[in-house]
Backbone as a printed PyTorch tensor [residue, N CA C, xyz], in Angstrom:
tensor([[[ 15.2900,  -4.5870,   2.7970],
         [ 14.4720,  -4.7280,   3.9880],
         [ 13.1350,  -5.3290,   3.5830]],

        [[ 12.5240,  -5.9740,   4.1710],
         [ 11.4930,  -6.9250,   4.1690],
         [ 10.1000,  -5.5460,   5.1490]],

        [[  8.7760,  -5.3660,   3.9130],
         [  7.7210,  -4.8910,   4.3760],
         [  6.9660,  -5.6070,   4.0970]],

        [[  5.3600,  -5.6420,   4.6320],
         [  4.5130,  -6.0240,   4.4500],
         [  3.4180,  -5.4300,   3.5370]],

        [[  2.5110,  -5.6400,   2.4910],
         [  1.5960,  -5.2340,   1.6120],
         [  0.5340,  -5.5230,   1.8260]],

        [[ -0.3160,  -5.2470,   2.5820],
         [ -2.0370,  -5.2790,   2.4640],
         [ -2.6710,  -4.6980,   1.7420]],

        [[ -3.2540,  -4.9970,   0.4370],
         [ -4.3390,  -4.5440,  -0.4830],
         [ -5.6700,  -4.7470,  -0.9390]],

        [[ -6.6930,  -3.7520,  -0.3560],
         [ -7.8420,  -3.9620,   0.0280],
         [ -9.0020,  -4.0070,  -1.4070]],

        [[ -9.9620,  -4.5800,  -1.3300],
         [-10.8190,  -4.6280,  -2.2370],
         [-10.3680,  -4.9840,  -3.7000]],

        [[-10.6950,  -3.9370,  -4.8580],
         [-10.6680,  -4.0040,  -5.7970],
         [ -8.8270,  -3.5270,  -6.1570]],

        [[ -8.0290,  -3.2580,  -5.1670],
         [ -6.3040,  -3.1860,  -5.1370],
         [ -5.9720,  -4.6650,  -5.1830]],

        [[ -6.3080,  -5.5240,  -4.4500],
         [ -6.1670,  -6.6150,  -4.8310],
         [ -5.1490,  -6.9990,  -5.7640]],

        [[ -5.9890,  -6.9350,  -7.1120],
         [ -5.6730,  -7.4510,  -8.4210],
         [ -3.9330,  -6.8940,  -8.5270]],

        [[ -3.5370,  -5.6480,  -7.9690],
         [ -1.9430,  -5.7200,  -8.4730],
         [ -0.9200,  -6.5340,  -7.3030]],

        [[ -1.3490,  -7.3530,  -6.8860],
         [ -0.2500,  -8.0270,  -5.9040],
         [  0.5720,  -9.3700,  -7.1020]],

        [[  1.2110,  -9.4430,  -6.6110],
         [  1.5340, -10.1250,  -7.4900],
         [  1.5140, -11.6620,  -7.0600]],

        [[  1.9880, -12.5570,  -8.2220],
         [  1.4570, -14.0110,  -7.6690],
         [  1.8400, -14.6030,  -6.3880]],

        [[  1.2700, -15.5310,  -6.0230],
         [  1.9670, -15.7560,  -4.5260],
         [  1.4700, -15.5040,  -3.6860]],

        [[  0.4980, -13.7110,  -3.3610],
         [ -0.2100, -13.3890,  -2.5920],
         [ -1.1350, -13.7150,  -1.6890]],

        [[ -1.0500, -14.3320,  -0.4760],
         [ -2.6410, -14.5750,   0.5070],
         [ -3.0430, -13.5230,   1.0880]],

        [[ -4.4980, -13.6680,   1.5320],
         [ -4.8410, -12.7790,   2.0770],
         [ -5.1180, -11.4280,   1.9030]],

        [[ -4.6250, -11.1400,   0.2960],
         [ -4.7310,  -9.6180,   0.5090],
         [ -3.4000,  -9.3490,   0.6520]],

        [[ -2.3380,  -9.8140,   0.6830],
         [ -1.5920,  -9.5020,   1.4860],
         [  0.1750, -10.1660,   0.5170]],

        [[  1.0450,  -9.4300,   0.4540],
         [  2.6100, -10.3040,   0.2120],
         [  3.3830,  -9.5800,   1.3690]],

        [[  4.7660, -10.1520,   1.3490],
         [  6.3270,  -9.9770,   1.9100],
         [  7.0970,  -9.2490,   1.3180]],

        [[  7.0770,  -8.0290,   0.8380],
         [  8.1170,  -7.7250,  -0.5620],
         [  9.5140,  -7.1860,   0.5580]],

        [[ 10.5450,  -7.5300,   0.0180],
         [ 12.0070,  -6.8890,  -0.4790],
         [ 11.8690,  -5.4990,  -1.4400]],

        [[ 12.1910,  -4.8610,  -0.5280],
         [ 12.5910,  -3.3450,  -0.9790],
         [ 13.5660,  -2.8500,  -0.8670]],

        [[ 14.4370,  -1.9700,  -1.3230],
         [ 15.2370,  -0.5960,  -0.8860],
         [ 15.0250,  -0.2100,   0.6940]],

        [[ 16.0600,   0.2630,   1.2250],
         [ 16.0940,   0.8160,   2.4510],
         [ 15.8600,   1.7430,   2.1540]],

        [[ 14.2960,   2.6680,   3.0070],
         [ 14.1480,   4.1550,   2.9100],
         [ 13.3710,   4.5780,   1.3740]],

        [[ 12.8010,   3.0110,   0.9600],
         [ 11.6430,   3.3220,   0.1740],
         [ 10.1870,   3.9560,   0.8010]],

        [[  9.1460,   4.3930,  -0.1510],
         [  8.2790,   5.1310,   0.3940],
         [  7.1680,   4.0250,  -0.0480]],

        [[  5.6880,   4.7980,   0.1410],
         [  4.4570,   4.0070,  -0.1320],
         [  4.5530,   4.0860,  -1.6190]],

        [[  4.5830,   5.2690,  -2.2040],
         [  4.6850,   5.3260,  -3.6580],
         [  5.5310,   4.9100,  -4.1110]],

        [[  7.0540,   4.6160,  -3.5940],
         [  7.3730,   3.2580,  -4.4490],
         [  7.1960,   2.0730,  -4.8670]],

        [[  6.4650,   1.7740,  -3.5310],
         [  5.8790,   0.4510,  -3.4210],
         [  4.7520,   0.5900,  -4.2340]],

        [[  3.9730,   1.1040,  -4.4900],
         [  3.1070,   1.6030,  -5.2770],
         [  3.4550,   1.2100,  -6.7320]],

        [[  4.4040,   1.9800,  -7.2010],
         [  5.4520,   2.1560,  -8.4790],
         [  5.8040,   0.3840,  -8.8490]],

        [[  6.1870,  -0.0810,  -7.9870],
         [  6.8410,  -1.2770,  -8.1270],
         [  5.8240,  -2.4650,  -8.2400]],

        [[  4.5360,  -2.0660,  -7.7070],
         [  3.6290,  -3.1430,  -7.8470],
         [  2.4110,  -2.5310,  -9.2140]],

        [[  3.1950,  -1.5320, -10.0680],
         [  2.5780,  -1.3130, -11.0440],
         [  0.8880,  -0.0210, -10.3730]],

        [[  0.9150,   0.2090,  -9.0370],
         [ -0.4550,   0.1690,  -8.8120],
         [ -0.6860,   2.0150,  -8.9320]],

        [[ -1.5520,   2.3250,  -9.8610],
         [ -1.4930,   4.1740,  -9.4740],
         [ -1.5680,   4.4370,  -7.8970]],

        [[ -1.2840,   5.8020,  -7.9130],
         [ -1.3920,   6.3960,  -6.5220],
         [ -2.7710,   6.8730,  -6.3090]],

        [[ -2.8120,   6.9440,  -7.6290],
         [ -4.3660,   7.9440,  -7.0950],
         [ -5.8660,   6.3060,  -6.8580]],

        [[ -5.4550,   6.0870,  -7.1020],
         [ -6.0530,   4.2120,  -6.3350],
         [ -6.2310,   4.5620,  -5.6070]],

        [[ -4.9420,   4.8030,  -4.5710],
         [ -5.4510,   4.6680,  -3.1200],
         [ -5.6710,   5.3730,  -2.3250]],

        [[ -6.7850,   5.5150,  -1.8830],
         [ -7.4320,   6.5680,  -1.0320],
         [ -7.2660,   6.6850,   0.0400]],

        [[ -7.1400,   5.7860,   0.8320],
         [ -6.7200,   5.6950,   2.6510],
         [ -5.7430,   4.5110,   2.5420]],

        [[ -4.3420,   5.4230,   2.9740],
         [ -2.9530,   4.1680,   3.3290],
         [ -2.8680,   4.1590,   4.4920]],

        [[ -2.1490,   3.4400,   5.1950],
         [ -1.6760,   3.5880,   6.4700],
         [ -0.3800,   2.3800,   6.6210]],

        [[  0.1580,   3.0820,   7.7470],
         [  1.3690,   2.4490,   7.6750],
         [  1.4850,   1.8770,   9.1820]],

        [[  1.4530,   0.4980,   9.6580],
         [  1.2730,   0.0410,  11.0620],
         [  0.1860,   0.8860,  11.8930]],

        [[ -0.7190,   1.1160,  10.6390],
         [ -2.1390,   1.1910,  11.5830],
         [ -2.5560,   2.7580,  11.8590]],

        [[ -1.4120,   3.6480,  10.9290],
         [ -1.1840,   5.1260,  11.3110],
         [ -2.0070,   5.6910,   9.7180]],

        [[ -2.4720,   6.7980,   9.6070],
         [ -3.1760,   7.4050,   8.6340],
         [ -1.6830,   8.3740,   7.7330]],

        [[ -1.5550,   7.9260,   6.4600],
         [ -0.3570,   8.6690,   5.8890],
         [ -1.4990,   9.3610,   4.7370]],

        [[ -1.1650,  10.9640,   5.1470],
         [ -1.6680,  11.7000,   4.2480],
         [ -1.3110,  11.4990,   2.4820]],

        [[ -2.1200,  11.9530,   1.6460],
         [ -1.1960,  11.7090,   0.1070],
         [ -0.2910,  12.4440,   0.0100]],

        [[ -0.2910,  13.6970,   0.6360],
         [  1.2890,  14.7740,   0.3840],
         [  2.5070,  14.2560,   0.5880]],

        [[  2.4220,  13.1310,   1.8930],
         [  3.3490,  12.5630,   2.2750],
         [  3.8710,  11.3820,   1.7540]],

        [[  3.0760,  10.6320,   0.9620],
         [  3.4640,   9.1300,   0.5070],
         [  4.5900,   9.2300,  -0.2690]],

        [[  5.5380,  10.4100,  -0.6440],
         [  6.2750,  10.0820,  -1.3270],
         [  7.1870,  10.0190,  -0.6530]],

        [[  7.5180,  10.8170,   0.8470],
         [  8.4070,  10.8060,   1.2860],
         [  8.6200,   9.9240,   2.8310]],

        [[  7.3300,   9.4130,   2.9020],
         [  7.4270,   8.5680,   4.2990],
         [  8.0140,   7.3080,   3.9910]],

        [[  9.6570,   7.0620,   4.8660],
         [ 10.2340,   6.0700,   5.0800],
         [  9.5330,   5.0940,   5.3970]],

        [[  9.8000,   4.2470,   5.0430],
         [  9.4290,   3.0010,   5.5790],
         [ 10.3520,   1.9130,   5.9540]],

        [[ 10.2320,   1.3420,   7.4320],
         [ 11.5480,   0.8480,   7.6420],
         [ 10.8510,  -0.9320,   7.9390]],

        [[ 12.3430,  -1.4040,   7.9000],
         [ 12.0370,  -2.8940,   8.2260],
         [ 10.7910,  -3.3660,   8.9230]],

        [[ 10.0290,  -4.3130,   8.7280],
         [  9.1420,  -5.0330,   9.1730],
         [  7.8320,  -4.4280,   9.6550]],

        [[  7.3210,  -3.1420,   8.7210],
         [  6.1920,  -1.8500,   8.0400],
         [  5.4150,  -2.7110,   7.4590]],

        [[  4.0260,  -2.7930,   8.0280],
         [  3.2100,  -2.8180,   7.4300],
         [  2.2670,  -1.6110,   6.2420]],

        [[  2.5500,  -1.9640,   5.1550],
         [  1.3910,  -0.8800,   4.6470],
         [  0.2310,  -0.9990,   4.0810]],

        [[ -0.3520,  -0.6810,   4.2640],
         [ -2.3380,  -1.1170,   3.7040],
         [ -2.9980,  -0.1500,   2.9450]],

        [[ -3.6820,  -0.5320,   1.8180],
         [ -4.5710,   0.6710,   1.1980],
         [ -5.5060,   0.4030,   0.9030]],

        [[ -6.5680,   1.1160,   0.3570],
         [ -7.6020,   0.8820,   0.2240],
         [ -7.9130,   1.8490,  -1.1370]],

        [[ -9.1370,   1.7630,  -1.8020],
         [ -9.2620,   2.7350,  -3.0890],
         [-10.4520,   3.5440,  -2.3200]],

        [[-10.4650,   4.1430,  -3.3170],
         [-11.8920,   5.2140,  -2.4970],
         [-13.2000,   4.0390,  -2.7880]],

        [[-14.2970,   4.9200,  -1.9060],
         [-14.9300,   3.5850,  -1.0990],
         [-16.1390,   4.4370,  -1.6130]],

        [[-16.9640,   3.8170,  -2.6050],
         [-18.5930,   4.3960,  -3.1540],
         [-19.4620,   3.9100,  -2.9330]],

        [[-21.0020,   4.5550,  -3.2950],
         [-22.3100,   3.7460,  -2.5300],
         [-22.7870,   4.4890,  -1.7290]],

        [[-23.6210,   3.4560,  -1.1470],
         [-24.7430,   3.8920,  -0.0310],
         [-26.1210,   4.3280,   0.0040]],

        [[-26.5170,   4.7890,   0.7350],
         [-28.0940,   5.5360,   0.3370],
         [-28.4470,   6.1190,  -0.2350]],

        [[-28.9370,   6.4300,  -1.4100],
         [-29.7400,   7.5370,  -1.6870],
         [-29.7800,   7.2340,  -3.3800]]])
């Protein structure tokens, strides 16, 4: 099944070649999770701090076991530092 990969900021760097935008097409397993996708693009879990999947907030307890089905977007981001003070 064909998902989508959005990887934000400094995640970036594990997409692999080919990538626009932030962004590839990968071919997966039917009833792969975020952390496979994860696994497969080399990227730790603990990277990513806020995933979401078509725009929905997937807790970390869950990334191992949330399906992901045909034509899923998933997006992450790493934890996010800075600011005032």
């Amino acid at each position: 099944m064909r998902v989508t990969v959005k990887l934000y900021a400094l995640l970036g760097r594990y997409l692999p070649p080919g990538s626009e935008d932030n962004q590839i097409s990968l071919t997966v397993d039917s009833g792969s999770t975020p952390e496979d996708i994860f696994a497969k693009l080399n990227l730790p879990p603990q990277h990513c701090h806020l995933v979401l999947v078509n725009g929905v907030y997937v807790p970390p307890g869950q990334r191992a076991f949330y399906s992901l089905k045909e034509n899923d977007a998933l997006a992450a981001w790493p934890p996010i530092g800075g600011g005032l003070g």
